[in-house]
N, C-alpha and C positions, 0 to 999 in steps of 0.2 A: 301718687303711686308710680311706681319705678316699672320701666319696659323692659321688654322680656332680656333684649340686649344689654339694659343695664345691668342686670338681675346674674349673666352671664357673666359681665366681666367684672364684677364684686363678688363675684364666686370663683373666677380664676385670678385675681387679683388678690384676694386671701390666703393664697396659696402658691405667691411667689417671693423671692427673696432677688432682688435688683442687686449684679454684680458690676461693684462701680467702677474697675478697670475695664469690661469690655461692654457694658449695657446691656447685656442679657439680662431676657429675666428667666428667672431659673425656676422651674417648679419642684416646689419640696411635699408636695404629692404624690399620692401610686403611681406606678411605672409598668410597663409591658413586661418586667420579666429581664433575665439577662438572656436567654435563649431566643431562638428563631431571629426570622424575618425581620419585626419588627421591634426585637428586642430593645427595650432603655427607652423608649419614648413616653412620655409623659401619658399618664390617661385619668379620665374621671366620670363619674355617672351623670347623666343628664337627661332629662328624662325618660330614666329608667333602662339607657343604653350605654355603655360602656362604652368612649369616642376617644378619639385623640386629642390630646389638650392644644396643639398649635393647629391645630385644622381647626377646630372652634373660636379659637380667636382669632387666626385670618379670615373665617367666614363671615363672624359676629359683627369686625371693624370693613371686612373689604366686601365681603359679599359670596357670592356662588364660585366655587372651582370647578371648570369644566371638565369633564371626563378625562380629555386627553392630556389634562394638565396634574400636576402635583405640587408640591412644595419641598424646596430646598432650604436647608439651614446653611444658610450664606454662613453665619458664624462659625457652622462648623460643631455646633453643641446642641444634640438633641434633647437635652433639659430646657432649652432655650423657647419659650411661649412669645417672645417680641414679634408683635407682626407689624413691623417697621422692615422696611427692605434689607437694611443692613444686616437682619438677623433671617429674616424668610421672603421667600419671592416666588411666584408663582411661574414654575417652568416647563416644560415636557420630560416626558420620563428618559429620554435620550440624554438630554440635554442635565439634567438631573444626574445619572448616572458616570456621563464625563468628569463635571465636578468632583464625583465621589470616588473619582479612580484618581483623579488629580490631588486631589487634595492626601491619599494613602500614598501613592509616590512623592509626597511634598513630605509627608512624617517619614518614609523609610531612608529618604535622601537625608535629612534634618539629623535621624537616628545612626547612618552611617558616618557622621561626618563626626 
């Protein structure tokens, strides 16, 4: 018989496509939407709650995320379900938020040049 955590990630594992130039794995499941907040991010039902797809698999493989903490997509790709550091890493929302302004001034620099 298979644990609950396996059960998890043979269920988000059916439902990824591994991009073999960056290592992401991509979810080609429902999505948050293109609008709001949290728009584009991966989502799926579990029991009977509608969750975030990379929050459940850093949880499933690493464990609990503290309140004052979040997760950043190092990669850059909110499709991205890897909970390998290279792709997600568990940050403060500060800390978190730099990145995300860093990385928008990295594409408008990129885009003016």
């Amino acid at each position: 018989m298979m644990s609950r955590r396996d059960n998890i990630r043979e269920k988000v594992l059916s439902r990824i496509q591994v991009d073999e130039q960056t290592g992401c794995w991509i979810w080609t499941g429902p999505t948050s939407g293109t609008e709001g907040r949290g728009a584009g991010y991966p989502r799926m039902s579990l029991g009977g709650q509608t969750v975030a797809v990379h929050i459940v698999m850093w949880t499933n493989e690493h464990g609990y995320i503290p309140g004052k903490k979040e997760l950043d997509h190092v990669c850059r790709n909110r499709l991205c379900v890897r909970p390998h550091p290279a792709h997600l890493e568990m940050v403060t929302r500060k800390r978190n938020a730099i990145r995300r302004e860093q990385a928008k001034r990295a594409i408008f620099y990129e885009e003016a040049i």
